[in-house]
VEXDREN-2710 file (C-alpha; in Angstrom, 1 decimal):
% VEXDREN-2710
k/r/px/py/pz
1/UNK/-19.5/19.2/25.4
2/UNK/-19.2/15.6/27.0
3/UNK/-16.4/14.8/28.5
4/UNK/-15.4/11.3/27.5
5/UNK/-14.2/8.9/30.1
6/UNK/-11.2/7.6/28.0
7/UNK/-7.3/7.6/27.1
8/UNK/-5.9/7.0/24.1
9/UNK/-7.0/3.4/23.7
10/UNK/-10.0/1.2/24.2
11/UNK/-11.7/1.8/27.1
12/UNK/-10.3/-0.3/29.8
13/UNK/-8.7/-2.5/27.3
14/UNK/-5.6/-1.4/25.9
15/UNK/-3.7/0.0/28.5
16/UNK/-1.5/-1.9/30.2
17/UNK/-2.9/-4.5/32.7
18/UNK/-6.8/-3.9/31.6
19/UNK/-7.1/-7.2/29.4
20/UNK/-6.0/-10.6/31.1
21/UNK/-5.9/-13.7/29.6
22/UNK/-3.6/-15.7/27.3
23/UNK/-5.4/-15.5/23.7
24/UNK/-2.5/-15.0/21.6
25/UNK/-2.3/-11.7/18.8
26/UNK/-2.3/-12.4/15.3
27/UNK/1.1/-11.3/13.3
28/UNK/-0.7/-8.2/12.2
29/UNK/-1.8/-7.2/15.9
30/UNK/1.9/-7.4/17.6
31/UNK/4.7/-4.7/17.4
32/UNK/7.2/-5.8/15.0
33/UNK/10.4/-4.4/17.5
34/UNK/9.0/-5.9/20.9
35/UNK/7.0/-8.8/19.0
36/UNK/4.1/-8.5/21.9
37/UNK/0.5/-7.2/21.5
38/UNK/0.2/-3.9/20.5
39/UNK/0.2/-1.1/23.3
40/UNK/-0.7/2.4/22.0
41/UNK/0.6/2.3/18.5
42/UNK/1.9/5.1/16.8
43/UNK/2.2/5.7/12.9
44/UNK/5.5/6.9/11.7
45/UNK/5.2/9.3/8.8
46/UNK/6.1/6.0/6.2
47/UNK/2.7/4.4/7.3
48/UNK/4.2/1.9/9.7
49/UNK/3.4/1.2/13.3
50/UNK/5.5/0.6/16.2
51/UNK/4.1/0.5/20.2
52/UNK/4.9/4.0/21.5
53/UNK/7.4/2.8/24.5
54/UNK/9.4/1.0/21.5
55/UNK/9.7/3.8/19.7
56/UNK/10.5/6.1/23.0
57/UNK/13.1/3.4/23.9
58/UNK/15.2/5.3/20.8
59/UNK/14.6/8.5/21.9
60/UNK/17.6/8.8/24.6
61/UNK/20.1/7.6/22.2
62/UNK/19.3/10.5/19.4
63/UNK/17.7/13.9/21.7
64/UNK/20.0/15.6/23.9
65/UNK/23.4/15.0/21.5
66/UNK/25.7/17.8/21.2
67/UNK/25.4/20.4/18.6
68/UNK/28.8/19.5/17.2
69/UNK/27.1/15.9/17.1
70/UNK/24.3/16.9/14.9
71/UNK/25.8/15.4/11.5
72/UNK/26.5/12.1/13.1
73/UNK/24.9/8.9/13.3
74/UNK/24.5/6.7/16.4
75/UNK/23.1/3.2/16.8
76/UNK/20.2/1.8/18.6
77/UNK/19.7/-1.7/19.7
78/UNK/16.5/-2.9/20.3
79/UNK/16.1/-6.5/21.2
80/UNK/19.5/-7.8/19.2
81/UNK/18.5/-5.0/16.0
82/UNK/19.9/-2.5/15.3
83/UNK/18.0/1.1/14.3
84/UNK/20.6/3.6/12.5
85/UNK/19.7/7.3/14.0
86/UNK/21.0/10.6/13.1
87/UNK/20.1/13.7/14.9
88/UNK/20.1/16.6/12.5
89/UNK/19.2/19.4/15.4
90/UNK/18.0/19.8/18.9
91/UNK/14.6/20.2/17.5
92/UNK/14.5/17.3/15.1
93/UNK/15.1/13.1/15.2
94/UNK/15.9/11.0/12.4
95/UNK/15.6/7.0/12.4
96/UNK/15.3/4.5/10.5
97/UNK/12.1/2.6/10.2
98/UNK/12.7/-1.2/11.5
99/UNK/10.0/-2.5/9.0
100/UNK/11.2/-0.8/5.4
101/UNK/14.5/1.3/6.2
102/UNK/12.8/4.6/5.3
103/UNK/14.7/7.6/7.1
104/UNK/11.5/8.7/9.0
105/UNK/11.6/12.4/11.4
106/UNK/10.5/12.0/15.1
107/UNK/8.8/15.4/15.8
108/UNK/10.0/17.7/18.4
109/UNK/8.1/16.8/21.4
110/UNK/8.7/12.9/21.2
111/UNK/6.6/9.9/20.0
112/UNK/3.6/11.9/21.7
113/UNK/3.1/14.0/18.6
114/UNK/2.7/10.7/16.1
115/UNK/-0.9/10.2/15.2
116/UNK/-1.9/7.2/16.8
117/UNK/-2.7/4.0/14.9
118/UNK/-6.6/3.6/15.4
119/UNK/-6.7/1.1/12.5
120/UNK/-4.7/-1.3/15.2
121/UNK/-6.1/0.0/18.1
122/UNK/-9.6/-1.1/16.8
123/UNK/-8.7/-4.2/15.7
124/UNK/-7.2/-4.9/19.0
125/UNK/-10.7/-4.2/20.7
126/UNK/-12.6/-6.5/18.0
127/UNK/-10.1/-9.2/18.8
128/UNK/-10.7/-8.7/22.5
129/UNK/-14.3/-8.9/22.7
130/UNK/-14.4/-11.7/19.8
131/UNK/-12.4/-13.9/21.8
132/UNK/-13.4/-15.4/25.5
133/UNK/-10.1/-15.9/26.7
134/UNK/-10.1/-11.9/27.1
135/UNK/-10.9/-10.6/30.4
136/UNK/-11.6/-7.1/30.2
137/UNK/-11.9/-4.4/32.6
138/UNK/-15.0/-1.7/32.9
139/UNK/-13.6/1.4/31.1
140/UNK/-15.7/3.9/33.2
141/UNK/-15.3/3.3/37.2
142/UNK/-11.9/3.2/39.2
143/UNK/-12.7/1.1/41.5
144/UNK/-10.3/-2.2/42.1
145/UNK/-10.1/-6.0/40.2
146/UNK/-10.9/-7.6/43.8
147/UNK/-14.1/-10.3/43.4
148/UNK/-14.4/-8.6/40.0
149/UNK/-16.4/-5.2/40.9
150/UNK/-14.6/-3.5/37.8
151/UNK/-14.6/-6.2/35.3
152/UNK/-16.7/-5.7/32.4
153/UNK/-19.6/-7.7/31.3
154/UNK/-21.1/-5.8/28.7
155/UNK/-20.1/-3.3/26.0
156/UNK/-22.2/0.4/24.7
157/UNK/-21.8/0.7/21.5
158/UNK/-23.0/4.0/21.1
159/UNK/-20.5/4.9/23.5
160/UNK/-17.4/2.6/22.7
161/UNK/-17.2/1.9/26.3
162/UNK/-17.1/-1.4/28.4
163/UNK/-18.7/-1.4/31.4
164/UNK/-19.0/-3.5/34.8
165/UNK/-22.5/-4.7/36.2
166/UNK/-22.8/-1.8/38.0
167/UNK/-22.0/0.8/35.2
168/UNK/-24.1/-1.4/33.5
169/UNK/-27.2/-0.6/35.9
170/UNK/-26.0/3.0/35.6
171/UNK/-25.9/3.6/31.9
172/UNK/-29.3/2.5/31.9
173/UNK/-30.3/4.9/34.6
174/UNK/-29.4/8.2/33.0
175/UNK/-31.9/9.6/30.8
176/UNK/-29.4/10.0/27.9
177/UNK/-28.0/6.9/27.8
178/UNK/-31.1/4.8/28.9
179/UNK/-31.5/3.8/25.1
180/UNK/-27.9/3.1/23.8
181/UNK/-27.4/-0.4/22.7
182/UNK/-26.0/-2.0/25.4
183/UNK/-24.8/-6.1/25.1
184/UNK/-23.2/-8.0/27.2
185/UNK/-19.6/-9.7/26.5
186/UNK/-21.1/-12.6/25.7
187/UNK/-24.0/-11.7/23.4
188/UNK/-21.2/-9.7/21.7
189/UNK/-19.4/-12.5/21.1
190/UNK/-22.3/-14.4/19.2
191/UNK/-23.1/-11.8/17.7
192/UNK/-19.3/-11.3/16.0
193/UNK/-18.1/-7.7/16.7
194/UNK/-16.8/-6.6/13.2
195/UNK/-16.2/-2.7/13.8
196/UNK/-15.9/-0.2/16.0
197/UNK/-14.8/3.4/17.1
198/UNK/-13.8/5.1/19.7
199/UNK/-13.6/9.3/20.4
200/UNK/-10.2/10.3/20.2
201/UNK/-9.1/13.0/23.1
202/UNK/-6.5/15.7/23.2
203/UNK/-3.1/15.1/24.1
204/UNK/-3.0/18.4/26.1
205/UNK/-6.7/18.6/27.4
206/UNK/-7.3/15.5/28.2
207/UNK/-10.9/15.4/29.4
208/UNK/-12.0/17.4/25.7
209/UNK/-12.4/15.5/22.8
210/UNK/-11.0/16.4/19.1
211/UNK/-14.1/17.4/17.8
212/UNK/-12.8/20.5/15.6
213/UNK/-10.0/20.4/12.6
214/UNK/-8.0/23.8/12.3
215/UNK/-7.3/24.3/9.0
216/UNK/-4.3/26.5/9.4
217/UNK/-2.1/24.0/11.0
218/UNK/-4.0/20.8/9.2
219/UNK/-4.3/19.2/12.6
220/UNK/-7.3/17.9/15.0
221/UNK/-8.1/20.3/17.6
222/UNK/-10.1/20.3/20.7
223/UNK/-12.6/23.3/22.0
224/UNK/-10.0/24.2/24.8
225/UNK/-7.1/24.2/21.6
226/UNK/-8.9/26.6/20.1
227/UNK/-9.6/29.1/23.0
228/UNK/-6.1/29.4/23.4
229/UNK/-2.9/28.9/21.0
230/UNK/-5.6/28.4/17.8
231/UNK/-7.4/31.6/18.8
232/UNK/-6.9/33.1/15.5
233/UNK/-6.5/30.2/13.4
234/UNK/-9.2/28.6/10.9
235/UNK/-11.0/26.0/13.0
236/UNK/-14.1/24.2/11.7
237/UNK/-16.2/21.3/13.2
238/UNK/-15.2/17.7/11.9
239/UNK/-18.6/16.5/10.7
240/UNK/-18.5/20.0/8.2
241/UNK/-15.2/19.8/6.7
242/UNK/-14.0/16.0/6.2
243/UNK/-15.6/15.2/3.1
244/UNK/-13.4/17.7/1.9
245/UNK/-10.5/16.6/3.3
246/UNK/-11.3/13.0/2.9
247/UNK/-12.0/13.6/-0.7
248/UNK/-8.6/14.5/-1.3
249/UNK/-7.1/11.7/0.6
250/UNK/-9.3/9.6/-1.6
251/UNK/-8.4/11.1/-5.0
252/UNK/-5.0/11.1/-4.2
253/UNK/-5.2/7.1/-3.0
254/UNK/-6.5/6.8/-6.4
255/UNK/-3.0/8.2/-7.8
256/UNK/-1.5/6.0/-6.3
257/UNK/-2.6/2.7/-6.5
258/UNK/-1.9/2.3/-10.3
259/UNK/1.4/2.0/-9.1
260/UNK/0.8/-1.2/-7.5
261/UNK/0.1/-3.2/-10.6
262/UNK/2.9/-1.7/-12.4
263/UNK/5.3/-2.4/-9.8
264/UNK/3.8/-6.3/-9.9
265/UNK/3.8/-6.4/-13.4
266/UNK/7.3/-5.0/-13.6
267/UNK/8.3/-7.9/-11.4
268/UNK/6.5/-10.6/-13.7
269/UNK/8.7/-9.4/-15.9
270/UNK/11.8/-9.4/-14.0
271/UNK/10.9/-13.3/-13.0
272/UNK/10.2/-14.3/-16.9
273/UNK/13.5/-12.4/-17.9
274/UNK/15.3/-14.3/-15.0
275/UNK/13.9/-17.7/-16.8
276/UNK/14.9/-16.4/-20.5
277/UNK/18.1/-16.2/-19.4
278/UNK/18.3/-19.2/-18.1
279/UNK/17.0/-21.1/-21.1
280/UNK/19.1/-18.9/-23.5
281/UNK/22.3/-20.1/-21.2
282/UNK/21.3/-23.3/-21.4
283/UNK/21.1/-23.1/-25.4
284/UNK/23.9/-21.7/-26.1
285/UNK/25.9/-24.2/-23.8
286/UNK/24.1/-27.1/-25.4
287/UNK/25.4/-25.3/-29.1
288/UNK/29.0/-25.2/-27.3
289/UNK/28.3/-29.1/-26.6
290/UNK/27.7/-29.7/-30.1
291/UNK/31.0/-27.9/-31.9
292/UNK/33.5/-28.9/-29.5
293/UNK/32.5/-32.6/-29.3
294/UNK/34.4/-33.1/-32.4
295/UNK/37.5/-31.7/-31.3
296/UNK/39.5/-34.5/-28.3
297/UNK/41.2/-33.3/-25.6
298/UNK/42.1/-29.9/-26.6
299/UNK/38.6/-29.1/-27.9
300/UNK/37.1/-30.6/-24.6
301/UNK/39.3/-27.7/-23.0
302/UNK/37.7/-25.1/-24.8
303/UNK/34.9/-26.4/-24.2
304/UNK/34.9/-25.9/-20.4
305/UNK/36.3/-22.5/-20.8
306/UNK/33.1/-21.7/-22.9
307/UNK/31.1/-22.9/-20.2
308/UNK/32.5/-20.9/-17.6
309/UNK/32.0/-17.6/-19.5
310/UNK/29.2/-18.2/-20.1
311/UNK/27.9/-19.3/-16.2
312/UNK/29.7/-15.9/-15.7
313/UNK/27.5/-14.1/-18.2
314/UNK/24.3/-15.7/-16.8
315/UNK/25.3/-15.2/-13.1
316/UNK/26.0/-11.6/-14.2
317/UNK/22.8/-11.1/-15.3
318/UNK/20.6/-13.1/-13.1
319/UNK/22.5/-11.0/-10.5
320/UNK/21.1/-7.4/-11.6
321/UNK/18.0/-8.7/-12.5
322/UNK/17.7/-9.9/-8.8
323/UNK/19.2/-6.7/-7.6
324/UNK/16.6/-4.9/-9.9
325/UNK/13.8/-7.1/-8.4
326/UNK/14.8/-6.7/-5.3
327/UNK/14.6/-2.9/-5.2
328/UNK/11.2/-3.2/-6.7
329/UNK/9.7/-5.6/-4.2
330/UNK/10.8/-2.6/-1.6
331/UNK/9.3/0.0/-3.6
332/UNK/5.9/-2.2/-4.1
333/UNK/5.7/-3.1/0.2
334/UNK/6.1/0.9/0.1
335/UNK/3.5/1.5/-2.2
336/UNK/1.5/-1.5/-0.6
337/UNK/1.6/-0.4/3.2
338/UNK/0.5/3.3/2.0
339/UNK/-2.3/2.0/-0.3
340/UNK/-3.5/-0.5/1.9
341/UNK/-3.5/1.8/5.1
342/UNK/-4.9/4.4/3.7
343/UNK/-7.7/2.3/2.5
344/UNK/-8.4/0.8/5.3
345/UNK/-8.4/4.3/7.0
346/UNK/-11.1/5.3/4.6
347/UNK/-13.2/1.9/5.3
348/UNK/-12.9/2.3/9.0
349/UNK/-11.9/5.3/10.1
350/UNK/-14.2/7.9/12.0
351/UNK/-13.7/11.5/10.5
352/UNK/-12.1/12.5/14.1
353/UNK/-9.6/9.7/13.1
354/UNK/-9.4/10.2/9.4
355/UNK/-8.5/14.0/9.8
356/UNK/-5.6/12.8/12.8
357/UNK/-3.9/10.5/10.2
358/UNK/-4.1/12.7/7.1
359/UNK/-1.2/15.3/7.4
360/UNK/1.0/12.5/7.3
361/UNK/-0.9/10.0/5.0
362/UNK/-1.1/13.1/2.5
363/UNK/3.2/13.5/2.9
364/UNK/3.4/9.4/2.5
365/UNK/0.9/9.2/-0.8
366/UNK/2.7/12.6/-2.2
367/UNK/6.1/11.5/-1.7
368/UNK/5.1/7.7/-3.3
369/UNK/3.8/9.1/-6.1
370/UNK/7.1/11.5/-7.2
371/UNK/9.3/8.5/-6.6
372/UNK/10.8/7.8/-9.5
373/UNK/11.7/4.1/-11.0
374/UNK/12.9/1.5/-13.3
375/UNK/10.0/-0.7/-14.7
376/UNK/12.1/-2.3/-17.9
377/UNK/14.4/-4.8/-16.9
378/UNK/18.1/-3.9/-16.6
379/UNK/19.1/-6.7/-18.2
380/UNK/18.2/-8.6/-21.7
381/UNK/18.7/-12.5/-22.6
382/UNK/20.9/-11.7/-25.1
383/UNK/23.8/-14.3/-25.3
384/UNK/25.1/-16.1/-28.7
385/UNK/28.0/-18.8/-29.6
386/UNK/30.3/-17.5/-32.0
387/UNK/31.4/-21.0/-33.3
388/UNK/33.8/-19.3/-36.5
389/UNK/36.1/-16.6/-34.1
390/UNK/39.7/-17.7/-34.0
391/UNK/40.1/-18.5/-30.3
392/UNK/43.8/-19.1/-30.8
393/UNK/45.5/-22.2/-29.4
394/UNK/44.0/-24.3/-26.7
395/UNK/46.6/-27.2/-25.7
396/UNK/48.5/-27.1/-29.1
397/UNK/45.4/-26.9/-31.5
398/UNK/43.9/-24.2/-33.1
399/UNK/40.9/-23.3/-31.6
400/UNK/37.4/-21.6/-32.5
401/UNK/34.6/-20.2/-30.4
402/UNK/33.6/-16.9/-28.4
403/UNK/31.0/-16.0/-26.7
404/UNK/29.1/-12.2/-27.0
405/UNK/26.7/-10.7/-24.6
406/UNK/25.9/-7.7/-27.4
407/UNK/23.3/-7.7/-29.8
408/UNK/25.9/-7.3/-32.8
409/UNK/28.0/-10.1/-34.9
410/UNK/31.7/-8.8/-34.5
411/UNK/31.6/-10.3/-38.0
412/UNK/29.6/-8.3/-39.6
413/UNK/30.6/-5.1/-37.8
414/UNK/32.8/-2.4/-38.8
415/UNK/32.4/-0.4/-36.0
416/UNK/34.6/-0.7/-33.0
417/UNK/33.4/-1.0/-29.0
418/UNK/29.9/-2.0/-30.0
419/UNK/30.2/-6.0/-29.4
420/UNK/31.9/-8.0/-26.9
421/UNK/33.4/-11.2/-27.8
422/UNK/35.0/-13.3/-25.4
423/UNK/37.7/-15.4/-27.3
424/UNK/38.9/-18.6/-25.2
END
């Protein structure tokens, strides 16, 4: 088995200090706690990504508490905001996502253990090699920056790897690498790199890569892994087993994305709602106009006091309706970040890196699709002038008008508690 000549990111390009150069990252490609490029992203178990250090930079405040301290929350800050955390044992961490507030469990062994986001970490490499600004360092050979022995000129793709001139002369050297497709930076550029992929290596044998799946423990193993603590488990090559496992992430995708245009037309409806009760106020203020125009100074007193209900009413409703659409908008950007990740996963991920995301994009989709929710709108436009219910004296006169926010004429009812009629 090879032994790739990589860490976790993109070959002499996303570590810290490999790329120079000032080309800025697009919203998508910077760490929404430290708002800077992207180093070594790691996907919490609600499908959003955070730069591992971030992450570790709330690990002190939650591991090591007390066991009398395990029911309690503490608070992070991270840049002026705040994380909530609550450690439930010495084993296990609980914060809050920054991005969607989702009580999310950091495993055992630290930030280490959360798949890492290769989705971001590709992107990253595309947006390197697509723009000239980068300077990017030869992901094979150690030796120094000085009059640019180890920068890289050209890119393998068959090997994901950028190399310097003289890894360049190299590569082509060895019999089995003689023929990979080998361009230069620059020819990369023109030619527009829209994909690539990178072997992903284990965490604990470093120079192995995952190139084996154990099916007992649903995780990506290397050859080493499985000589020793998965000696007994189920371990199959990745190239035999993930279209099985793939297919299920698939079918299950395609559970859940019906929810999306519920969820979008659920908040249509919401926003049409929001407008009928607008115009319906507005009628029924207009019909208030109307009666108490007739009446002087005592009727134009009532008149305002109608009004006021029936701002009071509107505002009532508008505010759960807003409430309602607000908790649906959170539940759609859940439902969206999970869709869309896992999609994108499935467009561009390797099997290596499909089968490192799925245990936890499996828990996300599963969890999504039993959450339960409220598509009908909490609220209805109903709203109606009562212009013949004694409204007592206003100023001396004898007034009439009330306003109801049931559907039933306290008129024509006999029952009691079913309308309510606001008498002013």
């Amino acid at each position: 088995m090879s032994k790739p000549q990589m860490n976790g990111f993109a070959n002499g390009f996303s570590a810290p200090g490999s790329v120079h150069g000032t080309a800025a990252a697009g919203p998508r490609l910077r760490c929404g706690i430290c708002q800077q490029k992207f180093s070594d992203p790691r996907v919490l178990p609600c499908l959003h990504s955070f730069c591992s250090a971030c992450l570790r930079t709330i690990e002190p405040y939650a591991v090591g508490g007390a066991a009398d301290d395990r029911d309690s929350g503490s608070m992070s800050v991270l840049n002026g905001s705040s994380f909530s955390l609550s450690v439930k044992g010495r084993d296990t961490t609980t914060i809050l996502c920054p991005s969607c507030d989702i009580e999310v469990d950091i495993p055992k062994n630290g930030v280490e253990e959360l798949p890492s986001d290769f989705i971001i970490n590709n992107e990253l490499v595309i947006a390197s090699l697509n723009q000239e600004a980068e300077q990017i360092l030869c992901g094979l050979c150690t030796d120094g920056v000085e009059g640019g022995q180890s920068r890289a000129i050209a890119r393998c793709f068959e090997c994901s790897v950028n190399l310097c001139g003289f890894c360049v002369q190299a590569h082509r050297r060895q019999k089995k690498t003689s023929v990979h497709n080998v361009l230069t930076l620059d020819e990369a550029r023109q030619k527009g790199v829209g994909r690539v992929s990178q072997p992903v290596v284990c965490a604990v044998h470093p120079t192995e890569e995952l190139r084996l799946f154990c099916q007992t423990c649903d995780k990506l193993v290397c050859r080493d892994c499985c000589l020793a603590e998965h000696r007994e488990h189920e371990c199959a090559f990745v190239s035999t087993i993930s279209d099985k496992h793939t297919s299920v992430m698939r079918d299950l995708l395609n559970q859940t994305e019906p929810n999306l245009d519920i969820l979008r037309k659920a908040l249509d409806g919401i926003a049409a709602m929001s407008l009928a009760v607008r115009d319906r106020a507005e009628k029924v203020a207009s019909e208030v106009h109307q009666y108490t125009d007739s009446y002087v100074k005592a009727l134009l007193m009532h008149r305002d006091a109608l009004l006021d209900r029936i701002d009071q009413l509107r505002e009532a409703k508008e505010r759960n309706l807003r409430m309602h659409r607000v908790q649906l908008e959170a539940i759609l950007a859940d439902f969206s970040t999970a869709c869309d990740f896992t999609s994108k996963a499935l467009q561009e991920g390797s099997d290596v890196e499909l089968l490192m995301v799925k245990p936890v994009v499996m828990k996300r989709l599963q969890e999504l699709n039993h959450m339960k929710y409220n598509v009908k709108p909490k609220e209805d436009d109903f709203m109606k002038f009562y212009p013949k219910q004694p409204a007592g004296m206003c100023n001396g006169f004898e007034v009439f008008g009330g306003i109801s926010a049931k559907s039933v004429d306290p008129g024509k009812s006999t029952a009691k508690g079913e309308a309510e009629v606001v008498s002013v």
